[in-house]
N, C-alpha and C positions, 0 to 999 in steps of 0.2 A: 570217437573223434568228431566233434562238432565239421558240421558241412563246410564254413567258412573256411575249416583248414585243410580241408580234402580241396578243394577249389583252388585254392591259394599255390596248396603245393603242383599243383596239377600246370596250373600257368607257370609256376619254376622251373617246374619239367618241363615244358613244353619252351620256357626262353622268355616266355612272355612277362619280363618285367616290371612295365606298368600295369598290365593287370595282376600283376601279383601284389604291387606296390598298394594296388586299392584292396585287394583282398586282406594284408596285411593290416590299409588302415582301419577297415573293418574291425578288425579281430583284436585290434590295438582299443578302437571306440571300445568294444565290447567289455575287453578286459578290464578297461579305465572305469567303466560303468558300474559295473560290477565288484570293485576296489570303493566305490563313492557308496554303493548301496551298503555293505560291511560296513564300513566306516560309519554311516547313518545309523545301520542297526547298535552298531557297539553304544554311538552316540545315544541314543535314545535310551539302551539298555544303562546305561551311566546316569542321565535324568530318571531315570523311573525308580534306579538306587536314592539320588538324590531325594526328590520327590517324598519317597517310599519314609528315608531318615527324616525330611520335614516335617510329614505329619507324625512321625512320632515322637518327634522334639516338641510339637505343636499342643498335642495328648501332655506330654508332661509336665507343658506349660500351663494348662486348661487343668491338670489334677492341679499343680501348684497353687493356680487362684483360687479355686476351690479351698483350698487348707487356709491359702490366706485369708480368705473370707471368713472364714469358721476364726480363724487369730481375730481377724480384725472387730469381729462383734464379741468374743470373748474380751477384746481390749475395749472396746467399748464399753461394753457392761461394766468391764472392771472399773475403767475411767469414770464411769456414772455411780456405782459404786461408792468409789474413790473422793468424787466430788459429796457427794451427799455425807461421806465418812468426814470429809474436811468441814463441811458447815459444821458437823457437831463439833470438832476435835481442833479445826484449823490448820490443819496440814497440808499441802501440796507437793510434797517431796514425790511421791506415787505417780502423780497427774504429770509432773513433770518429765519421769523417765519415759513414761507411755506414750505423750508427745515427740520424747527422741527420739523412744524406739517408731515411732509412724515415721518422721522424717525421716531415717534409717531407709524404712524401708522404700517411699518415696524415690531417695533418690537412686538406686541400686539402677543399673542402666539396663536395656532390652538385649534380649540377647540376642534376638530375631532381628535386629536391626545390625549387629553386631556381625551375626552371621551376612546379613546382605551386602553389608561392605566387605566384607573382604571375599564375597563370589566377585565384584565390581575388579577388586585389586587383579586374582587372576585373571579375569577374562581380559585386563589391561596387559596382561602380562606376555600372553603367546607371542609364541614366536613362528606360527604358521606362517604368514606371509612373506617374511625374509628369509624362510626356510625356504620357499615356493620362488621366491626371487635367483637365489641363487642357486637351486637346483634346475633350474629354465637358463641361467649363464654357465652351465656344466660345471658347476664347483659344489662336492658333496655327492653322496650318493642320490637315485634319481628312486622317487615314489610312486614314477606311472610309467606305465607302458607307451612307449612309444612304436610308430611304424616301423621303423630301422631297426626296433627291439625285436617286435615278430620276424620280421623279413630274416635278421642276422639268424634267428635259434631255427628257422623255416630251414634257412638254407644246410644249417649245419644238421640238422633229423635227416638230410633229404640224399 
């Protein structure tokens, strides 16, 4: 049993209310502390999932250009090719799809950018603070320890 509560109980036993009342907010600080640090860890341990999914999404996109790069000089060549087959022959029909297929690929959107809006959307989206609004007006269940928390569960062990 941590000291602050032997302490705490000890001034309830003895009548001493306001010093129990500090001992409790003690042990109220502490516990709130300690709920903020968890909650940081989860937090962090949630970014480093993130993070962790980034770079691999990041790798995918890095093998993708890669391939596209080996497309895009194999479409080259072909295009060059293509053009040299047309001065002999006259053709462009070839040259012309290989120009759609580039714009094609041009304009296909980011997905990385993609993803960054919509982290923007939720982080717009919490509802911590009017959760924290009205659990401080007593309406809803309460997420932190209060003095009057330890003091009541103090009195009622003792």
């Amino acid at each position: 049993m941590p000291i602050w509560s032997l302490g705490t109980r000890s001034a309830l036993a003895a009548g001493a209310e306001a010093l129990a009342h500090d001992g409790a907010s003690a042990i109220a600080e502490l516990e709130n502390e300690r709920e903020v640090r968890r909650t940081t860890v989860r937090s962090l341990t949630e970014k480093t999932l993130r993070m962790r999914l980034s770079l691999e999404q990041a790798h995918r996109r890095i093998v993708d250009l890669n391939q596209g790069m080996i497309s895009a000089r194999a479409i080259d060549a072909e295009q060059k090719a293509q053009r040299r087959l047309n001065r002999s022959i006259g053709r462009t029909a070839s040259l012309n799809e290989a120009e759609a297929l580039l714009a094609r690929i041009r304009e296909r959107s980011d997905p990385f950018e993609e993803a960054s809006i919509l982290d923007e959307i939720d982080a717009g989206l919490s509802q911590e603070a009017i959760r924290g609004k009205l659990e401080e007006a007593g309406h809803g269940p309460s997420t932190k320890v209060r003095a009057q928390d330890v003091l009541e569960r103090l009195k009622s062990t003792h």
